[in-house]
FIROLO-156546 format. One line per 10 residues: their letters; for each residue x, y, z of N, C-alpha, C, O, CB. Coordinates in steps of 0.1 Angstrom, whole numbers, always signed. Glycine has a CB too. Layout:
BEGIN
a> X,Y,Z,X,Y,Z,X,Y,Z,X,Y,Z,X,Y,Z  ...
! end
This chain:
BEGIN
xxxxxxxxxx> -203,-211,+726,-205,-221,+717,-212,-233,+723,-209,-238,+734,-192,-226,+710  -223,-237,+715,-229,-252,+724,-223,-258,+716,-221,-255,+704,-245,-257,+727  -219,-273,+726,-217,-284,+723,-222,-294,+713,-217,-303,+707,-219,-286,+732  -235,-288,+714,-247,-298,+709,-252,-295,+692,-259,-302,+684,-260,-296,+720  -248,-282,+691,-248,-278,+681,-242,-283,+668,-230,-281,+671,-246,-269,+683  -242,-289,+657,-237,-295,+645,-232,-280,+636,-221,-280,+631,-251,-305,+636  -237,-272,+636,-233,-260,+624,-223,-250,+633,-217,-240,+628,-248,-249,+616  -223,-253,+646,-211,-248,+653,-200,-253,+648,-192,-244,+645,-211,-249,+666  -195,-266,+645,-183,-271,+643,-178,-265,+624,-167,-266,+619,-185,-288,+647  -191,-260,+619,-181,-259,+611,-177,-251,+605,-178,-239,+609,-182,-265,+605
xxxxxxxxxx> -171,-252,+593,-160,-241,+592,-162,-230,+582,-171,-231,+573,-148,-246,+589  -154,-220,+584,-161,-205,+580,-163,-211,+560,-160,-222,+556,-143,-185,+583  -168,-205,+554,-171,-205,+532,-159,-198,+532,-156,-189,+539,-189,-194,+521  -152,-207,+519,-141,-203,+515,-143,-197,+501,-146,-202,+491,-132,-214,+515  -140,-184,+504,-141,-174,+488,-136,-180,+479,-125,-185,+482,-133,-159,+487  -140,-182,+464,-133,-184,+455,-121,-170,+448,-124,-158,+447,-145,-190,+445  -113,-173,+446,-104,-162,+438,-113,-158,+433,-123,-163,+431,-92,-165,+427  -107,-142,+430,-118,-132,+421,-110,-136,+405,-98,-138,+403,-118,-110,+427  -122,-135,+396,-118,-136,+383,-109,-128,+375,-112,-116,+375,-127,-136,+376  -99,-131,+369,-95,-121,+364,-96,-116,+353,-107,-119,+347,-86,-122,+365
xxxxxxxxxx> -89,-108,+346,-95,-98,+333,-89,-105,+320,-93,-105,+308,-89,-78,+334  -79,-112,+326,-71,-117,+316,-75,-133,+315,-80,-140,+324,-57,-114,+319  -70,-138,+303,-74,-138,+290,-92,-139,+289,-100,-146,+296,-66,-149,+284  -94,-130,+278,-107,-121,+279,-120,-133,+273,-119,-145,+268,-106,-104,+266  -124,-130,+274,-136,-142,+267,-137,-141,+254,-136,-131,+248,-151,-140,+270  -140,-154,+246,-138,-153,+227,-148,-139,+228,-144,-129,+225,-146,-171,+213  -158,-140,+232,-168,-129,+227,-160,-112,+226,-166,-103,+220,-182,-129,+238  -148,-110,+234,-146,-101,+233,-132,-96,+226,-128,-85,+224,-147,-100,+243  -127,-112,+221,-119,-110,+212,-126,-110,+194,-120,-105,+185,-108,-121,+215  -136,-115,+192,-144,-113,+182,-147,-96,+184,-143,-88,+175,-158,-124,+182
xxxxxxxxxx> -153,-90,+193,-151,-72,+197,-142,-65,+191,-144,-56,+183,-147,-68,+212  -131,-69,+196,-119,-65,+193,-114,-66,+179,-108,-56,+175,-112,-71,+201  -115,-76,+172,-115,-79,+159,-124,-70,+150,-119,-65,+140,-118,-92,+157  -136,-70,+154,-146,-60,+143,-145,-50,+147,-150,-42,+140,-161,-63,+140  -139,-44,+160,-133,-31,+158,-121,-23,+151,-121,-11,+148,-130,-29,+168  -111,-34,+149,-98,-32,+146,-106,-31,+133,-112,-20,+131,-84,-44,+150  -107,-38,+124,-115,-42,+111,-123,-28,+107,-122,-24,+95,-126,-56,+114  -132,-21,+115,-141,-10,+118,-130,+3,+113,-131,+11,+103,-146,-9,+135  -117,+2,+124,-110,+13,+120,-100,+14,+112,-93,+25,+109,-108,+17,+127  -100,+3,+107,-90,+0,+99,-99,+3,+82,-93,+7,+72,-84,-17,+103
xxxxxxxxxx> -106,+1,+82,-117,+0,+70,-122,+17,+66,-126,+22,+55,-133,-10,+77  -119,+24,+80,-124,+43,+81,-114,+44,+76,-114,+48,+64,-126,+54,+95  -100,+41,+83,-87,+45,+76,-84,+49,+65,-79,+59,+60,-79,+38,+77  -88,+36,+59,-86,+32,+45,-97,+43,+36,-93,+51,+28,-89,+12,+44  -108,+42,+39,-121,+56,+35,-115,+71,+32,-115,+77,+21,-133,+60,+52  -107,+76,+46,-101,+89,+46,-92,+84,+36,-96,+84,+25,-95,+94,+61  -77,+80,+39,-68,+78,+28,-71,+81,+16,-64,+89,+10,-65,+68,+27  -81,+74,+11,-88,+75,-5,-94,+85,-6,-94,+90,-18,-98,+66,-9  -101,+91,+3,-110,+110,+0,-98,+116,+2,-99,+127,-3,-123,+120,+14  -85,+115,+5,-77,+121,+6,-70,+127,-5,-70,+139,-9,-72,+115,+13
xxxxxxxxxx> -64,+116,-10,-59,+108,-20,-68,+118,-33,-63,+125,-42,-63,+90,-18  -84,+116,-33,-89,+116,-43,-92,+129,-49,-95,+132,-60,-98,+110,-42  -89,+137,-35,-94,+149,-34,-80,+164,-32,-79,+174,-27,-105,+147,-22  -70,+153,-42,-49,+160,-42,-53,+175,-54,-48,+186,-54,-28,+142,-55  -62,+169,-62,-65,+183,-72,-69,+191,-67,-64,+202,-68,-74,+183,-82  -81,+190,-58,-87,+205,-51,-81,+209,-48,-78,+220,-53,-96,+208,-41  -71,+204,-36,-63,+215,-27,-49,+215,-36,-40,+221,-29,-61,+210,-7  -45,+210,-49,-37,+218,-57,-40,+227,-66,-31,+233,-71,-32,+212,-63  -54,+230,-69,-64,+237,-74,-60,+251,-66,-54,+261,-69,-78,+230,-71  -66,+247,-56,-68,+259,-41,-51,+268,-43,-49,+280,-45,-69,+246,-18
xxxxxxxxxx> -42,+259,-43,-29,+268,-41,-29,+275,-54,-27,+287,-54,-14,+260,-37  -30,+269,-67,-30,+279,-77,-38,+290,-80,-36,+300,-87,-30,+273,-87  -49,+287,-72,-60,+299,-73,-53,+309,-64,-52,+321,-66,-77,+296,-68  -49,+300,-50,-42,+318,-45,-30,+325,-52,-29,+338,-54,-35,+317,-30  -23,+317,-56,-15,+324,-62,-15,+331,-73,-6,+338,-75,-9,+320,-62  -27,+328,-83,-32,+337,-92,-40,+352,-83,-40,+364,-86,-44,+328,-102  -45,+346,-73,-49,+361,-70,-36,+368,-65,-33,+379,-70,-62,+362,-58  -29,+363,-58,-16,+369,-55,-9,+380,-70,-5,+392,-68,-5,+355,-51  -9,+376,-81,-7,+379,-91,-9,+392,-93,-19,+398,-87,-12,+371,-98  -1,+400,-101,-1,+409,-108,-8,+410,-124,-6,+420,-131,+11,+411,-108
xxxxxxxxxx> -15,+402,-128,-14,+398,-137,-33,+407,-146,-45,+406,-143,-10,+380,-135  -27,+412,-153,-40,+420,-160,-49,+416,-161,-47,+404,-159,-39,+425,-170  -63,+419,-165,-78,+412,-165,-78,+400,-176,-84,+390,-176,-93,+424,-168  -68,+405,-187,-74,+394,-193,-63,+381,-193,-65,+369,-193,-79,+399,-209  -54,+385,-192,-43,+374,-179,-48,+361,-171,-46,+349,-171,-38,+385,-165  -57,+373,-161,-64,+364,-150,-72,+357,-153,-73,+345,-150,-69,+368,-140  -79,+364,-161,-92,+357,-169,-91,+344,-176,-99,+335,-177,-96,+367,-179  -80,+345,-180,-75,+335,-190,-69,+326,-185,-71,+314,-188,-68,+339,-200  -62,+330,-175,-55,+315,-163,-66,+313,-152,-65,+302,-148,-36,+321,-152  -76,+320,-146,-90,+306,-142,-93,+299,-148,-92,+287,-145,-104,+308,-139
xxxxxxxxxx> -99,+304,-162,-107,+295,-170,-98,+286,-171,-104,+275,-168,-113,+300,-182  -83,+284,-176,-75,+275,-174,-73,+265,-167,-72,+254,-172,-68,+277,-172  -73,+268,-154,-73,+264,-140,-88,+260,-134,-90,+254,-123,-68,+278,-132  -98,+263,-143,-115,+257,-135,-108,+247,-150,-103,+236,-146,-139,+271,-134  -108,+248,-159,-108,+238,-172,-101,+228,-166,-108,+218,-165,-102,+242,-186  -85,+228,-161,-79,+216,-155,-87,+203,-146,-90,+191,-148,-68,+222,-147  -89,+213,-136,-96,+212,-122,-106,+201,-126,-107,+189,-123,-104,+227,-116  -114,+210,-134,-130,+197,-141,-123,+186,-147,-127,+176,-143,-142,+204,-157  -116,+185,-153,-108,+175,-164,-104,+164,-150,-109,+153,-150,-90,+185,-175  -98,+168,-143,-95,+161,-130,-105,+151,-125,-104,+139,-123,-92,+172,-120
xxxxxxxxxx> -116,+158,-123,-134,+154,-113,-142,+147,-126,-152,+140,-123,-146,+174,-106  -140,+149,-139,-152,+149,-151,-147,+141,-160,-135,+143,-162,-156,+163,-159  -151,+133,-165,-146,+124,-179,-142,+134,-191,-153,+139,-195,-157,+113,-185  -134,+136,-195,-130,+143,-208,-141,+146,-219,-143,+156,-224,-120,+135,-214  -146,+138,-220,-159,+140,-236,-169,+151,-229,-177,+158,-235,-171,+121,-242  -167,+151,-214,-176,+159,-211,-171,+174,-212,-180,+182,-217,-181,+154,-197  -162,+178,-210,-152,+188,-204,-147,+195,-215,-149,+207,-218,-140,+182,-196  -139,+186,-222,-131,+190,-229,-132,+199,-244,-123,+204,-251,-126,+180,-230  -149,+200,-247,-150,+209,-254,-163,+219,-254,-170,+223,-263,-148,+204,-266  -164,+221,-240,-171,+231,-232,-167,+240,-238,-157,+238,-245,-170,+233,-217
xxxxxxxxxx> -173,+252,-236,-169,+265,-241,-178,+276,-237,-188,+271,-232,-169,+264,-255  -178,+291,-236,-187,+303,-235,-201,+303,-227,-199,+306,-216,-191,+307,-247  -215,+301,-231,-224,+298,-219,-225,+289,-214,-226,+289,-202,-235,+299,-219  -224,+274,-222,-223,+258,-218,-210,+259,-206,-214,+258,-195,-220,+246,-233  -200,+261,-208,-190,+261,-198,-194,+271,-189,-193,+266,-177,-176,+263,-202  -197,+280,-189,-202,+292,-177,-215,+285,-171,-218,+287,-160,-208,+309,-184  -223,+275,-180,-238,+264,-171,-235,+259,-162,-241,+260,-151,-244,+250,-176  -220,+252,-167,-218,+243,-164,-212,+239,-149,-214,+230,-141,-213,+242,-174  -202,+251,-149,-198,+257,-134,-209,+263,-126,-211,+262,-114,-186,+269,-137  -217,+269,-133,-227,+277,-121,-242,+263,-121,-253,+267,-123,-236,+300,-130
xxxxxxxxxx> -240,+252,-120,-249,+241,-116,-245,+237,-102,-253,+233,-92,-247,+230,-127  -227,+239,-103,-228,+232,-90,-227,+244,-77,-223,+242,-65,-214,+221,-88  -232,+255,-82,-229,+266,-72,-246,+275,-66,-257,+275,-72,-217,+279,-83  -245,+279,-56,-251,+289,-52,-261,+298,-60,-262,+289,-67,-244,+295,-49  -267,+306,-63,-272,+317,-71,-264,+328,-69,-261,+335,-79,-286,+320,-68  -259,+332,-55,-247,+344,-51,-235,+338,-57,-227,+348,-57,-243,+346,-34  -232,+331,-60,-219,+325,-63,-218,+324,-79,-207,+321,-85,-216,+311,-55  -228,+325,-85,-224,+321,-97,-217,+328,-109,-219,+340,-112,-233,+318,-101  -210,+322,-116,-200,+332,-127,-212,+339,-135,-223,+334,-137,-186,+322,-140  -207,+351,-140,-214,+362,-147,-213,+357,-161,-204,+349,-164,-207,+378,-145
xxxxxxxxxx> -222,+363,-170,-222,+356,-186,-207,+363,-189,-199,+356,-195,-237,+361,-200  -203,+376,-186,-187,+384,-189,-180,+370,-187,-173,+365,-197,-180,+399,-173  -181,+364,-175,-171,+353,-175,-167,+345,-189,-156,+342,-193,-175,+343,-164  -186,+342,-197,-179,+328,-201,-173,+340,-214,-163,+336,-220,-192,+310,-205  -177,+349,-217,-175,+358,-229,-163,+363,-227,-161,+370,-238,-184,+368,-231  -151,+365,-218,-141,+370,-217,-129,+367,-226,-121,+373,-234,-139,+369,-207  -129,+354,-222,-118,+345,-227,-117,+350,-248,-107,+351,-254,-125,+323,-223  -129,+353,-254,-126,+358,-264,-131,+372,-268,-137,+373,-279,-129,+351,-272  -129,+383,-259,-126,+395,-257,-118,+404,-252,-119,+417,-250,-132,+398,-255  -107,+393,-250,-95,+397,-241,-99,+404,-224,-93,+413,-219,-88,+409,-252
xxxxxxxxxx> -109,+399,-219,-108,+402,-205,-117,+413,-205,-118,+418,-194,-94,+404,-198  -123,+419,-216,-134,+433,-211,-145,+423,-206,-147,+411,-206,-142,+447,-226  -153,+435,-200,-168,+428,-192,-163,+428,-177,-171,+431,-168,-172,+409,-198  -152,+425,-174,-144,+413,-161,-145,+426,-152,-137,+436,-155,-123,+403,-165  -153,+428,-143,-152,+440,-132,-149,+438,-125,-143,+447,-120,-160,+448,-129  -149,+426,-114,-147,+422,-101,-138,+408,-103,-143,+398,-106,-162,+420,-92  -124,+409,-102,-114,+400,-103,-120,+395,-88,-128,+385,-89,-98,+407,-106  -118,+397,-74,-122,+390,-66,-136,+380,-63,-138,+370,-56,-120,+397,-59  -147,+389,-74,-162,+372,-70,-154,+362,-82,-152,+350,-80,-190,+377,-79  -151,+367,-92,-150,+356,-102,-138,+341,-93,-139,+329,-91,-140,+366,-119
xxxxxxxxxx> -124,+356,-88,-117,+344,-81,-124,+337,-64,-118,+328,-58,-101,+352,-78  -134,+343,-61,-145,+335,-51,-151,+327,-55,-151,+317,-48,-155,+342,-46  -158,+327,-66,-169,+318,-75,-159,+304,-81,-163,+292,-83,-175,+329,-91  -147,+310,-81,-139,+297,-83,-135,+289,-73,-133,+277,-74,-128,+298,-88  -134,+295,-66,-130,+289,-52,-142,+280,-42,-141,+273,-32,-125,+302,-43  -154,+286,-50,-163,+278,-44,-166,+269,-49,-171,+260,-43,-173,+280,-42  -162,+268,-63,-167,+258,-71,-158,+247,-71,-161,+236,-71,-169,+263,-84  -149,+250,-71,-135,+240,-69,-139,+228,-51,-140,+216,-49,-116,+255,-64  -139,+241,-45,-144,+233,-32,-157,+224,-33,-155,+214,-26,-148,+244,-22  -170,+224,-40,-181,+221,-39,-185,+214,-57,-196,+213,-62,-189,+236,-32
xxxxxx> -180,+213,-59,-185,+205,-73,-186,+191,-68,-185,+189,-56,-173,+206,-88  -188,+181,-76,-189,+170,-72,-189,+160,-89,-198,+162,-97,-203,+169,-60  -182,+153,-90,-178,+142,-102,-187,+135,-102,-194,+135,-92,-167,+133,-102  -189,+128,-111,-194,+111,-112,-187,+104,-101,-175,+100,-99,-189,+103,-127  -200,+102,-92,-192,+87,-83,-184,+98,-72,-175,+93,-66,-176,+74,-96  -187,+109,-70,-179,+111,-57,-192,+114,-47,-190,+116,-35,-166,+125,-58
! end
C-alpha cells in the first residue's frame, strides 16, 4: 500500500440490501386484480353454459333410456318425438314449437343436422300411422342424439 495514495485509504462500496418481493408494486396488484376479475368472470361464463345447457344432458339420459327400452316401434316412435318436442320447447320459444307437426317438424329438426344425420320423412309420418315406415330404431335414436347435442336456440 503507498502512503501517498488518497483511494488507498478508502473504504471497500457498501452493497445495498437486495430488494425484496414483498410488498409487490401497485402495478402488480392492479395484475392481480384483473386476473382474479378474468377468472372470476370465465367462472361465472361456464356456470351459466352449464346451467343453460341441464336439458341436453336430461335430454341425453332419457334418450338412453328409451333406447334401453323394450318398447315397440310405434311406442318409441312416439316417446322421441315427445322427447325432441320437450327438448325444443326447452331451446325455442313456444309459438315456434308448439304447433310443429309432420314435414315442418321433420324441417325443422333436420336444419340443425348433417345430411347423414337427418330424420327420414317415415319419421315425421309415423306419429300418425302408428310407427309403420320406422325401420331403423337406432339412426332415428342417433339423429336424436345429434340433434339434441348440436341444435342451437335463439341467443345461444
Amino acid at each position: 500500500m503507498n502512503p501517498g495514495d488518497p483511494l488507498a485509504r478508502l473504504q471497500p462500496l457498501r452493497q445495498p440490501e437486495p430488494i425484496g418481493w414483498w410488498p409487490p408494486a401497485p402495478g402488480w396488484w392492479i395484475l392481480g386484480a384483473l386476473l382474479a376479475a378474468l377468472l372470476a368472470f370465465a367462472l361465472y361464463r361456464l356456470w351459466r353454459r352449464h346451467r343453460r345447457n341441464a336439458y341436453r344432458r336430461q335430454a341425453l339420459r332419457q334418450l338412453a333410456a328409451l333406447r334401453q327400452s323394450a318398447a315397440g316401434d310405434a311406442e318409441f316412435v312416439t316417446a322421441l318425438n315427445a322427447l325432441l318436442k320437450s327438448t325444443a320447447l326447452a331451446a325455442y320459444p313456444r309459438r315456434d314449437i308448439a304447433a310443429e307437426h309432420g314435414m315442418r317438424w321433420c324441417s325443422f329438426l333436420n336444419d340443425s343436422l348433417e345430411p347423414a344425420q337427418h330424420f327420414s320423412a317415415a319419421f315425421a309420418e309415423a306419429a300418425y300411422n302408428g310407427g309403420r315406415g320406422v325401420t331403423d330404431r337406432e339412426q332415428l335414436a342417433h339423429s336424436a342424439e345429434c340433434w339434441i347435442k348440436q341444435h342451437r336456440g335463439p341467443g345461444q
